[in-house]
C-alpha positions as CSV (number, residue, x, y, z in Angstrom):
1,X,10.1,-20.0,-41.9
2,X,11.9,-19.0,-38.6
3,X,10.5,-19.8,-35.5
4,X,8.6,-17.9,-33.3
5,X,9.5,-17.4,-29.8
6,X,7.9,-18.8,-26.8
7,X,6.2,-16.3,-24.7
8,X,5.9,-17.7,-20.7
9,X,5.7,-15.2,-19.0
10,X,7.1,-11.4,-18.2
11,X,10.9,-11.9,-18.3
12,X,10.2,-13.1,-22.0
13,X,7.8,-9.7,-22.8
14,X,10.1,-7.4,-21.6
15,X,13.4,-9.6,-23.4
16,X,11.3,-9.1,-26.8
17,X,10.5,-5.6,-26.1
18,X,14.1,-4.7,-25.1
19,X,15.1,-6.7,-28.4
20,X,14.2,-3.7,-30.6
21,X,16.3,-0.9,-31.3
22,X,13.1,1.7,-31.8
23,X,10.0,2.5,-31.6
24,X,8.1,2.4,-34.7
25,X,4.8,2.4,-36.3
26,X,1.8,2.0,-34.5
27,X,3.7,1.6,-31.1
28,X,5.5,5.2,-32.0
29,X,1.9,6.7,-31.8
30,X,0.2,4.8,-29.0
31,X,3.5,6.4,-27.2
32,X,2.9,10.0,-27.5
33,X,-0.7,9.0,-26.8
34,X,0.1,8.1,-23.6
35,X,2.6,10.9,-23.4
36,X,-0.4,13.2,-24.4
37,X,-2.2,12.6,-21.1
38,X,1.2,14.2,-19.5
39,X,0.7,17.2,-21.6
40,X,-2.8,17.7,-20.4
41,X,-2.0,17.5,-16.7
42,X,0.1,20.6,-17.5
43,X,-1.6,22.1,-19.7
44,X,-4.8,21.6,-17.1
45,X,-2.4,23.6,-14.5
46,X,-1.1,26.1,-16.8
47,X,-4.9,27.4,-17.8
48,X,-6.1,28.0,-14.2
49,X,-2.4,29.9,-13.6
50,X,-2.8,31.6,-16.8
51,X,-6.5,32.7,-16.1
52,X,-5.8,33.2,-12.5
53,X,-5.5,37.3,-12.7
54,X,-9.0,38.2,-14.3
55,X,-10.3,35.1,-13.1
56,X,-9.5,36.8,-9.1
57,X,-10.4,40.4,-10.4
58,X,-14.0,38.6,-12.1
59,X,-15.0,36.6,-9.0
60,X,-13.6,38.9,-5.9
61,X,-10.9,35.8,-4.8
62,X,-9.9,36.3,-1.6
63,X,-6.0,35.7,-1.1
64,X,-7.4,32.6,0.9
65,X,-9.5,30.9,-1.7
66,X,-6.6,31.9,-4.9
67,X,-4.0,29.5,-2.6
68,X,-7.0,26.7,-2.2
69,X,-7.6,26.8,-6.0
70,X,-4.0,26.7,-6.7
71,X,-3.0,23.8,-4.1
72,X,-6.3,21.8,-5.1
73,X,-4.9,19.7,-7.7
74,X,-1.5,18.7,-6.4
75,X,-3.4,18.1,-2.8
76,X,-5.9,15.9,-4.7
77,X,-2.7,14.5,-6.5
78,X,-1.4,13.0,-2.9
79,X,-4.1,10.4,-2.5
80,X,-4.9,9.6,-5.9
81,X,-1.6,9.1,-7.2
82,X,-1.8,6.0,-5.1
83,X,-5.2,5.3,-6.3
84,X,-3.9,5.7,-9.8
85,X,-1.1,2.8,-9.2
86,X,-4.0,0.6,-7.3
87,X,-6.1,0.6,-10.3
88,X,-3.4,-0.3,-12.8
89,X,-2.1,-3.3,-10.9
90,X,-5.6,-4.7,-10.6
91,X,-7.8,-4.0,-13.6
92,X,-4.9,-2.8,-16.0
93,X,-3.1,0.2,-17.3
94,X,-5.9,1.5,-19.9
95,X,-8.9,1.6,-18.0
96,X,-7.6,4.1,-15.7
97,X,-5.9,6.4,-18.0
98,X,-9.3,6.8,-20.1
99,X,-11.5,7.6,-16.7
100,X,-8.8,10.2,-15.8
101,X,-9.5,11.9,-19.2
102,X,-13.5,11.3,-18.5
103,X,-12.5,13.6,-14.8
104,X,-10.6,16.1,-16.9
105,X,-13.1,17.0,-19.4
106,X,-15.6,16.9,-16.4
107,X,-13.6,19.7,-14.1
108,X,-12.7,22.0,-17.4
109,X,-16.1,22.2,-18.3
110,X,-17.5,22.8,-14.5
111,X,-14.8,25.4,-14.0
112,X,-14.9,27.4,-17.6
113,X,-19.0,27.5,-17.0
114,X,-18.7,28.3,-13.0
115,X,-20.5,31.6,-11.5
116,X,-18.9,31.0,-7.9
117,X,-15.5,30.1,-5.8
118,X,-17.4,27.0,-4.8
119,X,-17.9,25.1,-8.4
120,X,-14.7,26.4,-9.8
121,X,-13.1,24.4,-6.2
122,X,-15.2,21.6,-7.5
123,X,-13.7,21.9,-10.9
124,X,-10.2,21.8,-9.6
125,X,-11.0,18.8,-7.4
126,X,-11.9,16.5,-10.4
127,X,-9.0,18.4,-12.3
128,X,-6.9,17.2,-9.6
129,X,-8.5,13.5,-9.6
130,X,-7.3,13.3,-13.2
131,X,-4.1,14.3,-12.6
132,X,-3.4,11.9,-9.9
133,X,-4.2,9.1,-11.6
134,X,-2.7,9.8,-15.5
135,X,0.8,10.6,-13.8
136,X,1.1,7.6,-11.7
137,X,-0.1,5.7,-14.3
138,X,1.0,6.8,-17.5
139,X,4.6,6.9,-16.2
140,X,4.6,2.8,-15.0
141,X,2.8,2.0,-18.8
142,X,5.2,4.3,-20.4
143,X,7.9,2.3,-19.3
144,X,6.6,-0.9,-20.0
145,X,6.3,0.0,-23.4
146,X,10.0,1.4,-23.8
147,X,12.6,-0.9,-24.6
148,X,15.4,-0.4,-22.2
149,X,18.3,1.1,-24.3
150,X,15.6,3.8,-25.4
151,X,14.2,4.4,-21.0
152,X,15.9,8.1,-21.2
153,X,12.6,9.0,-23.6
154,X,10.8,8.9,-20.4
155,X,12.3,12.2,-19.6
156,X,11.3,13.8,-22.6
157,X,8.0,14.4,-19.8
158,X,9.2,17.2,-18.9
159,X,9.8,18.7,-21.8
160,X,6.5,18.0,-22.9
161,X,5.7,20.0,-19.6
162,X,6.4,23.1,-20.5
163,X,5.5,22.4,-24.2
164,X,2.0,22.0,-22.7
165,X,2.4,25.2,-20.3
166,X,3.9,27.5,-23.6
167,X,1.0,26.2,-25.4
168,X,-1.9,27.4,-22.7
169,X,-0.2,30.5,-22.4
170,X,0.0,31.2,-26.4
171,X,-3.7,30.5,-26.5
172,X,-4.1,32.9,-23.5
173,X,-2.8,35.9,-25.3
174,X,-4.5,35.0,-28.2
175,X,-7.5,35.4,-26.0
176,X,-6.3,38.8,-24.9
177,X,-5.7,40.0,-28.5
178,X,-9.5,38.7,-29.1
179,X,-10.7,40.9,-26.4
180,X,-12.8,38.7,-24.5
181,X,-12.1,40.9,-21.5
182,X,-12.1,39.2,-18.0
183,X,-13.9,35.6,-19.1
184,X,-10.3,35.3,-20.8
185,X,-10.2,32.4,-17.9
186,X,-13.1,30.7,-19.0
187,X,-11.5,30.0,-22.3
188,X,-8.2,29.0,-20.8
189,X,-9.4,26.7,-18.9
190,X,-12.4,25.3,-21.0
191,X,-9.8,24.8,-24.2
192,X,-8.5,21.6,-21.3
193,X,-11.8,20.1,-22.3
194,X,-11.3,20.0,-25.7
195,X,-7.5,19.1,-25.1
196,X,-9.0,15.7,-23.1
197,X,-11.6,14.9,-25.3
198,X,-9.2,14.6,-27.9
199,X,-6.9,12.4,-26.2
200,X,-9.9,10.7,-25.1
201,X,-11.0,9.6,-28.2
202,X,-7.0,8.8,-29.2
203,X,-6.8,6.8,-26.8
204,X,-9.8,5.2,-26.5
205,X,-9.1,4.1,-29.7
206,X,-5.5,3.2,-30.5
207,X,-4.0,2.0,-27.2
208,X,-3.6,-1.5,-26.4
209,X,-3.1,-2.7,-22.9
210,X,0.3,-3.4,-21.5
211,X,1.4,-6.9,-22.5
212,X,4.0,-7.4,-19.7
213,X,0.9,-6.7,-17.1
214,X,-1.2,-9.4,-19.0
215,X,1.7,-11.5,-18.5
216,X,2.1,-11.0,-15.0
217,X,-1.9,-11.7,-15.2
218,X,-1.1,-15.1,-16.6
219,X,-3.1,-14.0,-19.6
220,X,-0.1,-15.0,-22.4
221,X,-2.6,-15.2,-25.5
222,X,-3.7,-11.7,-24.7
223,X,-0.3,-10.3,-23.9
224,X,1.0,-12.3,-27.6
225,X,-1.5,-10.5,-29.5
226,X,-0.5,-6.9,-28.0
227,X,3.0,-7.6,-28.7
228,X,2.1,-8.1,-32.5
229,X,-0.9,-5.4,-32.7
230,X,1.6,-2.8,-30.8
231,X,5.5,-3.7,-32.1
232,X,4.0,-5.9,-35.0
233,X,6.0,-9.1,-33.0
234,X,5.6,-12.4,-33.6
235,X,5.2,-14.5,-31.0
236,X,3.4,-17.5,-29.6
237,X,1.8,-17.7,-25.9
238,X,3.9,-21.1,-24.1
239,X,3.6,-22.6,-21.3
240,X,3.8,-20.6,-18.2
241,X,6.6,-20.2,-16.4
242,X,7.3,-20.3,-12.3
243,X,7.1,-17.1,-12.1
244,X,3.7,-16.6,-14.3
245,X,2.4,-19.3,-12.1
246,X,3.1,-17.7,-9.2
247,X,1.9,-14.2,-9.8
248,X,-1.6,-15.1,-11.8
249,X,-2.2,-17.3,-8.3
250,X,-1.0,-14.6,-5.9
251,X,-3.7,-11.9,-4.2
252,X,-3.8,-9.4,-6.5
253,X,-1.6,-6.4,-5.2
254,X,-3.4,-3.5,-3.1
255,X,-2.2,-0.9,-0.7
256,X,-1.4,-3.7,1.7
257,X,2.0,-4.1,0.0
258,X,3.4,-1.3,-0.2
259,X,5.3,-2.5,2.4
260,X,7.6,-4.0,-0.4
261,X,8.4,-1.2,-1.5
262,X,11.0,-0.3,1.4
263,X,12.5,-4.1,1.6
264,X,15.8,-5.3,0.2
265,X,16.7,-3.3,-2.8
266,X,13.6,-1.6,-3.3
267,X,14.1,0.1,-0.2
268,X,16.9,2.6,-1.8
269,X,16.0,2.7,-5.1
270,X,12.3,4.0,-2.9
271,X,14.0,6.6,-1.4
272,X,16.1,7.9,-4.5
273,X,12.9,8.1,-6.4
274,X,11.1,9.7,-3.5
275,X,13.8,12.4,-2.6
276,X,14.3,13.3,-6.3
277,X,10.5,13.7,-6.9
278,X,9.8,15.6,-3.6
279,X,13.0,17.8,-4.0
280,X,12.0,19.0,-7.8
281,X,8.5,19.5,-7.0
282,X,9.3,21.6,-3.9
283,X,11.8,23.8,-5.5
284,X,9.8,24.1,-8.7
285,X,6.9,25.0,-7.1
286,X,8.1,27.1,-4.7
287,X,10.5,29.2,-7.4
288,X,7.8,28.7,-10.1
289,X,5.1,31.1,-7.5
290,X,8.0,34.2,-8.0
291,X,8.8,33.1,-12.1
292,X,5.3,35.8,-13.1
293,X,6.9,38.5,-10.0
294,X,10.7,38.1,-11.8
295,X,8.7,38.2,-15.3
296,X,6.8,41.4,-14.6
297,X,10.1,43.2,-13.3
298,X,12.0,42.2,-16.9
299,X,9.3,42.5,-19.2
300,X,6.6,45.3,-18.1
301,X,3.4,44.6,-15.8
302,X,1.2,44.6,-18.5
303,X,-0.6,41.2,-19.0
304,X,0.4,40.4,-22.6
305,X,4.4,41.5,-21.5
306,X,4.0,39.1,-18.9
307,X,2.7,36.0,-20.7
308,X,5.3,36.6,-23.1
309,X,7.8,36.6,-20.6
310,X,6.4,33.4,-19.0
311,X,6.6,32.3,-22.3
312,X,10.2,33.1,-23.0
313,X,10.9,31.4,-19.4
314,X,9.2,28.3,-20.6
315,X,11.3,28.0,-23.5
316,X,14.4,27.0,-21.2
317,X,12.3,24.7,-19.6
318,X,11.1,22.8,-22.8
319,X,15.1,22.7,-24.2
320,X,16.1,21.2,-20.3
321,X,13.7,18.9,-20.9
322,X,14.6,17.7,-24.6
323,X,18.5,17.7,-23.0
324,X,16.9,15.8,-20.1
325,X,16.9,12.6,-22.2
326,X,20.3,12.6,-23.6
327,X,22.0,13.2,-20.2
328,X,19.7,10.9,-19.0
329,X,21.3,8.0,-20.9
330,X,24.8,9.1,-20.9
331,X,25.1,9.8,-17.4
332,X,22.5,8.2,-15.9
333,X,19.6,9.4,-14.0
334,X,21.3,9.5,-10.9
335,X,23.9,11.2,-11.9
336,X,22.2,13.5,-13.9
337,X,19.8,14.4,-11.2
338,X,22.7,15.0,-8.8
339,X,24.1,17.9,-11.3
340,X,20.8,19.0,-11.4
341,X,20.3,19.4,-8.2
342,X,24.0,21.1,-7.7
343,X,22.9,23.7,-10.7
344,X,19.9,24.6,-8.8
345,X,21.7,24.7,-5.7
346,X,24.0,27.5,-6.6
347,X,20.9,29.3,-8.8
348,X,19.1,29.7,-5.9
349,X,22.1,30.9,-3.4
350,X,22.4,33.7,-5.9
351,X,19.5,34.8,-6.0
352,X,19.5,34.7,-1.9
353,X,22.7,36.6,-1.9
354,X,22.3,39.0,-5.0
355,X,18.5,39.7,-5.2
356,X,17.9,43.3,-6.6
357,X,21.7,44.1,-6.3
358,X,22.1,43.1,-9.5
359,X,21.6,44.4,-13.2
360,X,18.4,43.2,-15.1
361,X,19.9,40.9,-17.4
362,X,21.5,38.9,-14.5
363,X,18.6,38.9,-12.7
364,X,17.1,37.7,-15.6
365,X,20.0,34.5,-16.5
366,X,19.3,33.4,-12.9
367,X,16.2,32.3,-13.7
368,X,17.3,31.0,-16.8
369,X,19.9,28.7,-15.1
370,X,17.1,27.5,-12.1
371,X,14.5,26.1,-14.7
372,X,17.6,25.0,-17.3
373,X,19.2,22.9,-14.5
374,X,15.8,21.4,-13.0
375,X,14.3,20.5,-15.9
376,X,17.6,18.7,-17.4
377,X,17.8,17.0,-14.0
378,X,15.5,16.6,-11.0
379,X,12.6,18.0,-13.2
380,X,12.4,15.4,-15.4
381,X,14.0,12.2,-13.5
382,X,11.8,12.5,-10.6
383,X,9.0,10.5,-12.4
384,X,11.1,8.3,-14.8
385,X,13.5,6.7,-12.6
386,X,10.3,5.0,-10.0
387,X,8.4,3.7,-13.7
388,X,11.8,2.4,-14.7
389,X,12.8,1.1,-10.7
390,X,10.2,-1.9,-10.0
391,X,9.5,-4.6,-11.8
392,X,5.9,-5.3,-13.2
393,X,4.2,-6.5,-10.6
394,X,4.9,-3.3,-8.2
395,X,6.0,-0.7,-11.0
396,X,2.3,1.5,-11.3
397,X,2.6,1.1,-7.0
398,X,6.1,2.2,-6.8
399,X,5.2,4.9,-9.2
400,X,2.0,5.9,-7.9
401,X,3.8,6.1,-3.9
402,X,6.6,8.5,-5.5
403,X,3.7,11.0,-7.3
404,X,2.3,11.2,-3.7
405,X,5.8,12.3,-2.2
406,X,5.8,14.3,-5.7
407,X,2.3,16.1,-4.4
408,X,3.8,17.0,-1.0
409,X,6.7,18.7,-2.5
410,X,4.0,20.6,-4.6
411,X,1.9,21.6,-1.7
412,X,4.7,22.4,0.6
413,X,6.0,24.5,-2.4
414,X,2.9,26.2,-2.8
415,X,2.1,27.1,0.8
416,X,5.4,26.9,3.1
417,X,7.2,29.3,1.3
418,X,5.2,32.1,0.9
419,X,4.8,31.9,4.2
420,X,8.7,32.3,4.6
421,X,8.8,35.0,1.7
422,X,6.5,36.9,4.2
423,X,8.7,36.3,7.4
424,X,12.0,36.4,6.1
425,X,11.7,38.5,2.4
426,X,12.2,37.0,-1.2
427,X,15.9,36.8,-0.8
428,X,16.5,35.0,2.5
429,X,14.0,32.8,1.5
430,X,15.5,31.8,-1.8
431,X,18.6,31.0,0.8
432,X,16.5,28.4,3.0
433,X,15.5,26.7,-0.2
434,X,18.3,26.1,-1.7
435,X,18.5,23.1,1.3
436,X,16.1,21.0,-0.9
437,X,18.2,21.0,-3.7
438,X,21.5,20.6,-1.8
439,X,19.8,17.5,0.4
440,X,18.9,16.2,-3.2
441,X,22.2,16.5,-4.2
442,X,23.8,14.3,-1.1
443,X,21.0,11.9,-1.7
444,X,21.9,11.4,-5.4
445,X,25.5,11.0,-4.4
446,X,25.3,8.3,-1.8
447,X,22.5,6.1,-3.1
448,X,24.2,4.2,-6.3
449,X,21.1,2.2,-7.9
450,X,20.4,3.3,-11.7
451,X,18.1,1.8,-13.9
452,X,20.0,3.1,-16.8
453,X,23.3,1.6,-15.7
454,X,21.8,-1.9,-14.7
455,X,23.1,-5.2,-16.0
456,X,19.1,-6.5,-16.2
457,X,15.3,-5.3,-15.6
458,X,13.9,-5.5,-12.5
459,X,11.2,-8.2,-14.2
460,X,13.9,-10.2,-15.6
461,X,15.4,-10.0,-12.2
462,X,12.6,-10.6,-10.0
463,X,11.9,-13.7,-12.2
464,X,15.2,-15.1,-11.2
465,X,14.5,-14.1,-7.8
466,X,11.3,-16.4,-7.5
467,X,13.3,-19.5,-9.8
468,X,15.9,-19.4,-7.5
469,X,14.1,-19.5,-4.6
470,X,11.1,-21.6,-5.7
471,X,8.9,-19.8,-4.3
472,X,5.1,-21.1,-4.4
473,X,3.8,-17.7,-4.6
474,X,3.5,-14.0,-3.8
475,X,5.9,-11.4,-4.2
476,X,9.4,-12.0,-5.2
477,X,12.2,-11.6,-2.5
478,X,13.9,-7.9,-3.6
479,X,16.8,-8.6,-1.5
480,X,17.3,-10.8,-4.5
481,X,16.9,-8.1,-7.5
482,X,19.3,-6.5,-10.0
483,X,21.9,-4.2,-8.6
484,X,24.1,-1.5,-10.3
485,X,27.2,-1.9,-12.2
């Protein structure tokens, strides 16, 4: 009978993990179940944008109040995607993920039942609480569960995305074709509850906490018998290790260091993350507000024209982000980003310099290109390369910092540049954004840290870090950690 390995602490979790060439079994579902909460974060934002039209027309929405139900959620999304990574580094990945469902089916249900701007806002707010926290959160558990040769599945996010944003929009017309008239909001929006509760109960009852964060707890028995009950891996808890020592005995990790985040080699793998994630999210967002205006033009102004041509918009979006992965792992996130951005970049000067000059159908592939390069790029990197960046310890942190940036890009998108479309016109302001994507670019190209292209994990190397260094406790010295090939 062979031998089962020692587990001492993280470095050996994640070496096990790593070990296995795929995902399998039980572990392949309590992955999409965590991928699931993604899909509802979109699908959450898709029903309000769906709905927004008769929902406006219903209630009497000034132009005011449409933007502050629109911004609420990624605006929410900037303090709780902290909040999110806070919670998982002290009480655990899984507790927070199941009280973010708990907020979503909460703010559906307000919204789908409200009579007034006021509760539909209060909807949106615990909408947006939700979404904070899942995405921060999700993304740093996600990763922990991946073994490393697979960590380009991360990206498969995005396509899950627009999946989630077809999906709302199929059930919308359905709604239209069932003639419920101008409550077709209410269902929109109120089919996220059931969406959540769903997941809820998945969750609730399938997932199994992270067994590298019960080892960076100290807690090996626990994290042994996760690695079995998720991967079906033998192992037996050791004794721990330096570093396990170290990390069970240190104050647990709060807001108070994020300073760690910008020291030694966290410090540009911080600002990759951070420029990629706000650079998609402010070009999405922004471009994303015209995508129904382009739609209407190409395929008529009725509503059910329009979804459909939202629809057919999406479906670009959804193959980016199943192409997202593979480039991911040949190239490398960096890399991949960097032609992302470049793609977007000369998208978006065309549509500066040849807005209705051109035929239909070329207005039309412009599009096309924008959402195909983003979401096999920027789109979907922007979130996976900060989960796959830190080492356990800091990973839901580092994640939940990048969201935030992530959020401002979203806001800025939704606010600034309508404000520019009504100074400068739609063209000249497709011109000043293209900077975001051309800044991203440069960023991509002179910062060389990939996860995908590293010779170990940041836990694997952060271990080493404290061995070397003997370090009695605290946070491993990053000037110390894994660097590129």
């Amino acid at each position: 009978m062979a031998q089962r390995p020692s587990v001492k602490g993280v470095a050996d979790v994640v070496g096990l993990i790593d070990g296995l060439g795929k995902i399998t079994g039980r572990a392949q579902v309590i992955w999409f179940l965590v991928f699931g909460g993604l899909f509802l974060d979109a699908y959450s934002n898709a029903a309000l944008s769906a709905g927004l039209g008769p929902m406006t027309s219903q209630m009497e929405l000034t132009s005011t109040q449409v933007s502050v139900l629109t911004a609420t959620a990624p605006a929410l999304a900037i303090l709780f995607n902290p909040i999110g990574g806070w919670l998982a580094t002290r009480i655990g990945r899984v507790p927070p993920l199941l009280l973010a469902k708990a907020f979503a089916i909460a703010g559906a249900l307000i919204a789908a039942f409200a009579d007034d701007f006021g509760v539909v806002w209060v909807g949106r707010v615990l909408v947006g609480v939700a979404y904070g926290i899942d995405f921060a959160v999700a993304m740093a558990l996600l990763a922990e569960y991946t073994p490393a040769k697979l960590g380009g599945r991360l990206n498969l996010w995005q396509a899950v995305w627009y999946v989630a944003t077809t999906s709302n929009l199929a059930l919308a017309l359905l709604f239209f074709n069932l003639d419920v008239g101008a409550d077709i909001w209410r269902w929109s929006v109120g089919s996220a509850a059931v969406v959540a509760v769903l997941l809820l109960v998945g969750q609730w009852t399938m997932l199994k906490e992270s067994p590298t964060w019960l080892a960076g707890k100290g807690r090996l028995d626990e994290a042994v018998a996760n690695l079995d009950a998720i991967y079906g891996i033998k192992a037996v808890a050791g004794r721990p290790d330096a570093a396990t020592l170290a990390s069970s005995a240190a104050p647990a990790i709060g807001f108070r260091h994020a300073g760690v985040l910008f020291k030694g080699d966290y410090l540009p793998r911080t600002i990759l993350s951070s420029v990629i994630s706000l650079g998609q999210s402010m070009q999405y967002f922004a471009v994303g507000w015209y995508l129904p205006l382009i739609s209407l033009t190409i395929f008529g102004e009725s509503f059910e024209k329009a979804t459909i041509g939202s629809m057919v918009f999406n479906a670009f979006g959804i193959a980016g982000g199943l192409l997202s992965a593979y480039f991911g792992r040949r190239l490398g996130l960096r890399l991949s980003s960097a032609a992302g951005f470049a793609g977007v970049f000369v998208a978006l000067l065309a549509m500066g310099l040849t807005f209705e000059k051109v035929p239909t159908a070329v207005a039309f592939l412009l599009p096309v290109l924008f959402i195909l390069c983003h979401s096999t790029g920027p789109g979907a990197n922007g979130k996976s390369i900060a989960a796959l960046s830190y080492s356990s310890d800091v990973r839901a942190l580092g994640t939940g910092v990048t969201g935030m940036v992530g959020s401002f890009g979203s806001v800025a998108g939704l606010y600034l540049f309508p404000q520019i479309k009504d100074s400068l016109g739609l063209a000249d302001t497709f011109l000043v954004l293209s900077v975001v994507p051309l800044l991203g670019m440069i960023t991509c190209l002179a910062i060389k840290w990939d996860p995908m292209k590293a010779d170990r994990s940041p836990d694997e190397a952060a271990a080493d870090a404290l061995a070397s260094t003997d370090a009695p406790g605290g946070l491993p010295d990053t000037a110390k950690t894994t660097t590129a090939r």
